[in-house]
C-alpha positions as CSV (number, residue, x, y, z in Angstrom):
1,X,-38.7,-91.1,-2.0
2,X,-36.3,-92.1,-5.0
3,X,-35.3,-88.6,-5.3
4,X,-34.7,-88.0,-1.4
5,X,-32.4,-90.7,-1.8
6,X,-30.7,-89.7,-4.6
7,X,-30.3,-86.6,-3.1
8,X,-28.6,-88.0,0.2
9,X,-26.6,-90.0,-2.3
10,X,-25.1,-87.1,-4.0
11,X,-24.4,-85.8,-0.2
12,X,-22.5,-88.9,1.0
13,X,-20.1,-88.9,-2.4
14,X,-19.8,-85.4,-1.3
15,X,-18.5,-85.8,2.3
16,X,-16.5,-89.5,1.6
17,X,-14.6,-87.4,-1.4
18,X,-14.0,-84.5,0.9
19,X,-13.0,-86.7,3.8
20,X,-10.4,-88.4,1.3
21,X,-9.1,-85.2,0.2
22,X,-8.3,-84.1,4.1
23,X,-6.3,-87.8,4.8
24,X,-5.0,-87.3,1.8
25,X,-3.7,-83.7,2.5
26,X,-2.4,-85.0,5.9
27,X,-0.3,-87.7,4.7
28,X,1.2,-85.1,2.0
29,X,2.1,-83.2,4.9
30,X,3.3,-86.2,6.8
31,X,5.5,-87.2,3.8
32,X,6.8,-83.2,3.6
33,X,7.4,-83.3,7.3
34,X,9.3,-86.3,6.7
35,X,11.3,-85.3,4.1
36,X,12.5,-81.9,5.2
């Protein structure tokens, strides 16, 4: 059990840091759009 959750735990860092990287990519290109 522990380990299944550790497991889905190392998953969900995973996806939130991946889903941050993407809005952070998109603003990035916001801000570029912006500027030029």
């Amino acid at each position: 059990m522990n380990r299944t959750l550790n497991a889905f735990e190392t998953a969900f860092d995973r996806m939130a840091a991946g889903y941050f990287l993407v809005i952070a990519l998109g603003v990035a290109a916001a801000i570029v759009g912006v500027v030029l």
